[in-house]
C-alpha positions, -999 to 999 in steps of 0.1 A, spaced: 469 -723 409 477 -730 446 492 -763 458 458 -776 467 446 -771 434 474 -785 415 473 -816 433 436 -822 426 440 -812 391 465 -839 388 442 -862 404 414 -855 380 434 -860 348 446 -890 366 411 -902 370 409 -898 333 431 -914 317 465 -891 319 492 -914 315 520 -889 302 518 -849 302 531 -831 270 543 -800 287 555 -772 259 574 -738 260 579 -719 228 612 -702 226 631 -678 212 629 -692 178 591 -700 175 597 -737 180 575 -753 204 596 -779 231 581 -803 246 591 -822 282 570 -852 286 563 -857 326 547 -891 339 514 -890 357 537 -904 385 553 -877 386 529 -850 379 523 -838 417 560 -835 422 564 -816 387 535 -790 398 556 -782 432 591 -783 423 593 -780 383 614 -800 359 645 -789 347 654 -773 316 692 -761 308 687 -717 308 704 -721 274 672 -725 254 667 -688 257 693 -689 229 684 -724 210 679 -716 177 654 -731 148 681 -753 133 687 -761 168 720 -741 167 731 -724 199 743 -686 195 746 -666 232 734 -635 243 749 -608 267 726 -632 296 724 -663 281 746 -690 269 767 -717 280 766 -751 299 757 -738 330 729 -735 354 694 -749 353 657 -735 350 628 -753 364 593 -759 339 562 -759 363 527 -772 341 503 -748 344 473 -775 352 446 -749 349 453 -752 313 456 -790 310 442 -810 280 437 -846 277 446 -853 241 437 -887 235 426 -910 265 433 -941 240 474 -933 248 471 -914 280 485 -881 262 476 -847 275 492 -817 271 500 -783 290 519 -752 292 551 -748 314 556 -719 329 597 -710 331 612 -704 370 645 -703 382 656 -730 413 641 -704 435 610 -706 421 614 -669 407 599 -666 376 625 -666 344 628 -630 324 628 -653 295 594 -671 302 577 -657 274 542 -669 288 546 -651 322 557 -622 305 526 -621 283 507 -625 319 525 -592 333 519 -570 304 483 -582 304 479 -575 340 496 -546 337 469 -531 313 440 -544 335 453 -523 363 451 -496 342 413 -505 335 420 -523 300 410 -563 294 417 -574 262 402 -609 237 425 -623 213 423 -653 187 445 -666 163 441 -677 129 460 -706 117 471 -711 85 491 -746 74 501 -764 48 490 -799 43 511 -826 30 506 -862 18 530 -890 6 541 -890 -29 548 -925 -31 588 -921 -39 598 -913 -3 590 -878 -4 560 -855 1 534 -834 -20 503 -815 -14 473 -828 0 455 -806 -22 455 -792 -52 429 -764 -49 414 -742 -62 417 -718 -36 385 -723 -9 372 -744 -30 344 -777 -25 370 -800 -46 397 -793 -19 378 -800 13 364 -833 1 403 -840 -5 411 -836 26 378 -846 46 381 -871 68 413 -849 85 386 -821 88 361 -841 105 386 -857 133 405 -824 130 374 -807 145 359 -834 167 395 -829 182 392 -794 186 358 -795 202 367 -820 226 398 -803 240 377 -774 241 390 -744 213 356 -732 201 362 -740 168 347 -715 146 355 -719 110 380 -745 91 383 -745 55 409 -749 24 429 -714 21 440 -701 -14 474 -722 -24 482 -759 -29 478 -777 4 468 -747 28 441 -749 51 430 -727 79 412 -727 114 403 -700 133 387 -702 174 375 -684 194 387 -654 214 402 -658 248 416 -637 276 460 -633 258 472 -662 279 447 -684 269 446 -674 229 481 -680 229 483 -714 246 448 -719 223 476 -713 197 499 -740 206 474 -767 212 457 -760 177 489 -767 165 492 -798 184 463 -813 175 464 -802 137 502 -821 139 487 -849 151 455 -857 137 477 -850 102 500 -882 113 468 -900 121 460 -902 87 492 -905 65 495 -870 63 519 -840 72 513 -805 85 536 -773 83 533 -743 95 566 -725 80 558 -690 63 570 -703 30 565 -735 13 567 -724 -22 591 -693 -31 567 -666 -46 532 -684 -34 513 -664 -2 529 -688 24 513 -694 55 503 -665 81 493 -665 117 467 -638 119 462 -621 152 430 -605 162 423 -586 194 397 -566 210 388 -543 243 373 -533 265 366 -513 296 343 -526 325 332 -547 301 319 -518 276 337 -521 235 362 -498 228 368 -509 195 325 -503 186 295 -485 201 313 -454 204 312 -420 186 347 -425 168 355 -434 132 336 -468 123 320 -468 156 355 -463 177 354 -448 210 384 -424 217 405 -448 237 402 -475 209 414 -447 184 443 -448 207 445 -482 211 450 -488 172 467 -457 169 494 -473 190 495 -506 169 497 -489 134 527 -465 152 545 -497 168 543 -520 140 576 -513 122 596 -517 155 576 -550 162 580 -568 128 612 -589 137 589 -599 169 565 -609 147 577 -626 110 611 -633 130 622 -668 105 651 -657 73 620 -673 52 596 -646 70 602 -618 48 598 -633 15 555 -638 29 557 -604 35 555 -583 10 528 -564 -14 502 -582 -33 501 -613 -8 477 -604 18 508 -602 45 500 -565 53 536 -554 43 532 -516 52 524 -498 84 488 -486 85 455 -493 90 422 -503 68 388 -512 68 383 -545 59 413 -539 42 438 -569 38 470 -551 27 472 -532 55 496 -546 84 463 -535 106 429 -544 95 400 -530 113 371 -552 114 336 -536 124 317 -570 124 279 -575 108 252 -552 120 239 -579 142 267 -587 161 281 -551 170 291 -533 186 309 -567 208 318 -579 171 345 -551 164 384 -562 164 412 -557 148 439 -582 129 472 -581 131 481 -596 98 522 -591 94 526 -618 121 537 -662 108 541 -691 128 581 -683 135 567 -658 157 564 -663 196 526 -658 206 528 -652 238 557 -624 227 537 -611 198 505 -607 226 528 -590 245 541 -567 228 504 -557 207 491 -553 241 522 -529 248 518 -509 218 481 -505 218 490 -495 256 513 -471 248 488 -453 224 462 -447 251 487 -435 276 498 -412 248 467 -406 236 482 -406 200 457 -398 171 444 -418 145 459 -414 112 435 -421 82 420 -452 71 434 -467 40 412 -480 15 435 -495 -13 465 -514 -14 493 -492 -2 513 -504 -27 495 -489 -55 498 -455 -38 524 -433 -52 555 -431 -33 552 -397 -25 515 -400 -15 526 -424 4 551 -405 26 524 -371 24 503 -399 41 521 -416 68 517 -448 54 551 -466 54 567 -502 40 577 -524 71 615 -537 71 625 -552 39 644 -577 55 648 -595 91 684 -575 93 668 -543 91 639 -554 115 661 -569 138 677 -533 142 648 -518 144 640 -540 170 671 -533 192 662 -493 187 626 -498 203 622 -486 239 586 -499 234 596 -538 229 628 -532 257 603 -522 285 576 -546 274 600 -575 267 627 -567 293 666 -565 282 678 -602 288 648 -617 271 650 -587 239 686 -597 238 683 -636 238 651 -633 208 676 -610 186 707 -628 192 689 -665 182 673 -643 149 709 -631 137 725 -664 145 695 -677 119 700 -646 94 741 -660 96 735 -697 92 707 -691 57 730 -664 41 731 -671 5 717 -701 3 686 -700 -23 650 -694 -10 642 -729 -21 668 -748 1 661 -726 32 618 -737 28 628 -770 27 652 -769 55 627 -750 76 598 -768 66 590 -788 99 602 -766 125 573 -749 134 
């Protein structure tokens, strides 16, 4: 957005009501930050930023401060420029809306560690090479409500998806999605999820920069319409040692000039080539993008077998073990139906990082033209070992050490990412594998509960 246009977007949220801007960046750790600009000041904030310390590439979840090889320190300054194009007016009763900041230097160069405008590259990146993509995120969270001794306990108590469980928690559904429709998410389903308190929303696809900002403001509006009504929301990937925990679910399709690739062709399931390739280069990426993806020490105790996670590297029909699950859509919506989810992915996760870097994988795949392996059709897990290995099919890391290494290892996620911003996410993730070390899974929910 030029000058010109910032200035009358100001003016029309002005006009509206605007009295303060929530501007957010989400960082390394998956928490979202928040600077909160007057309306005042909103022309001035479009044109010259407002500053940010270059140390929260390195701020970590318990808002511990490791350092990287680039980052770390009291030094220097970063300027956050709203993106108005994006602008929300929450509530007009308060004045709040809401925005995403986009991450410059004092030269007004953008920041390697902006994680939005990195998103933007890779996605133009693969449009010059003929590729758009749509993405959506599922969101999964916990709701809470007061237990009436100064603590908190679930809003619901099931069963999973069931009528008794919405009409618990219905009048947060109803302004949950009046809120929804009026900032404009295309809402299209809400309902209770399968554990004690969870819920999940899903909305519509969006060109990557928009899903993920779609992503944050979901989040937004789910935290606060919760507060609105005694209650509490949280996204962390476990509440409950040994219970599903929450997921972020990231589905994605493309095309080229505006024809599928994931349906209407002659490939399995109504693939063309190129989207073989495309998922080819997910299902082969996957492992080396896990600790992008379920980065939190709780992350890996969501993702294992028998929980829906999609714990091992492959691919499926319909099929919601594997880390990549190929959906072809109903007869009457295909072949513009067809997508795939990414389901190894929580809210600790970046999204614009986790776009990124799907985008870069399913990228590298058509450039490489790499083959599809075979569907699976059962849970990996009940595949024997050997089978397993005769197949292809492999676990994802075990743990956030491993995938953190795995991580550092990929040239994939070091081109895509770029080395001071890959070196800032895995230094904040080993700084959070440090500070959690043997302290039972129980104490670390709790402590990570709300961060998210």
């Amino acid at each position: 957005m030029d000058d010109n246009g910032a200035s009358a977007a100001a003016d029309q949220l002005a006009g509206a009501g605007l009295r303060m801007l929530a501007g957010t960046i989400v960082d390394n750790a998956g928490v979202t930050r928040t600077k909160v600009i007057p309306v005042a000041r909103l022309r001035q904030a479009t044109e010259s930023g407002v500053g940010l310390s270059p140390v929260f590439a390195v701020m970590c979840a318990d808002d511990g401060i490791t350092e990287s090889a680039s980052y770390g320190g009291p030094a220097g300054d970063m300027r956050l420029v709203p993106d108005l194009s994006a602008a929300v007016l929450v509530d007009q009763s308060t004045g709040l809306g809401w925005a995403p900041l986009n991450q410059f230097d004092q030269e007004l160069r953008p920041m390697e560690i902006c994680s939005r405008q990195v998103l933007a590259r890779v996605t133009g990146s693969a449009a010059a090479a003929g590729i758009s993509y749509r993405m959506s995120f599922e969101t999964e969270f916990t709701l809470f409500r007061p237990d009436g001794q100064g603590g908190w306990t679930f809003a619901h108590e099931g069963p999973g998806y069931s009528l008794r469980a919405l009409i618990d928690t219905e009048a947060f559904v109803a302004e949950l999605l009046a809120a929804m429709e009026e900032a404009g998410l295309g809402t299209e389903l809400l309902h209770p999820e399968y554990t004690a308190g969870q819920m999940e929303v899903s909305v519509a696809p969006a060109a990557p920069v928009t899903a993920a900002d779609r992503l944050v403001l979901t989040r937004l509006l789910i935290a606060r319409t919760a507060r609105r009504h005694g209650l509490r929301a949280s996204f962390a990937p476990v509440i409950v040692p040994g219970d599903v925990g929450n997921g972020c679910h990231l589905h994605f399709s493309a095309e080229s000039d505006g024809v599928p690739l994931l349906g209407g062709g002659g490939g399995r399931y109504g693939m063309t080539a190129r989207g073989e390739h495309l998922v080819a280069g997910l299902v082969a990426a996957v492992g080396e993008m896990a600790g992008l993806l379920a980065p939190s020490a709780l992350s890996f105790t969501r993702l294992v077998p028998g929980h829906w996670s999609g714990a091992y590297a492959c691919w499926g029909v319909e099929n919601r073990e594997a880390a990549v699950r190929f959906i072809e859509g109903t007869v009457t919506s295909r072949p513009g139906s067809a997508n795939c989810e990414l389901k190894c992915m929580d809210h600790a996760a970046n999204p614009y990082l986790a776009a990124a870097a799907l985008i870069a994988a399913t990228q590298d795949g058509l450039q490489r033209a790499l083959p599809l392996p075979d569907p699976v059709g059962e849970a990996p897990d009940s595949i024997p070992e050997a089978e397993r290995q005769r197949r292809g099919i492999f676990r994802l890391p075990p743990d956030l050490g491993t995938a953190l290494d795995s991580m550092e290892k990929s040239p994939l996620l070091r081109s895509a990412l770029g080395e001071g911003l890959l070196g800032a996410f895995v230094a904040v993730h080993r700084h959070e594998l440090a500070a959690f070390a043997g302290r039972p899974e129980q104490e670390v929910a709790v402590a990570l509960r709300w961060r998210y």
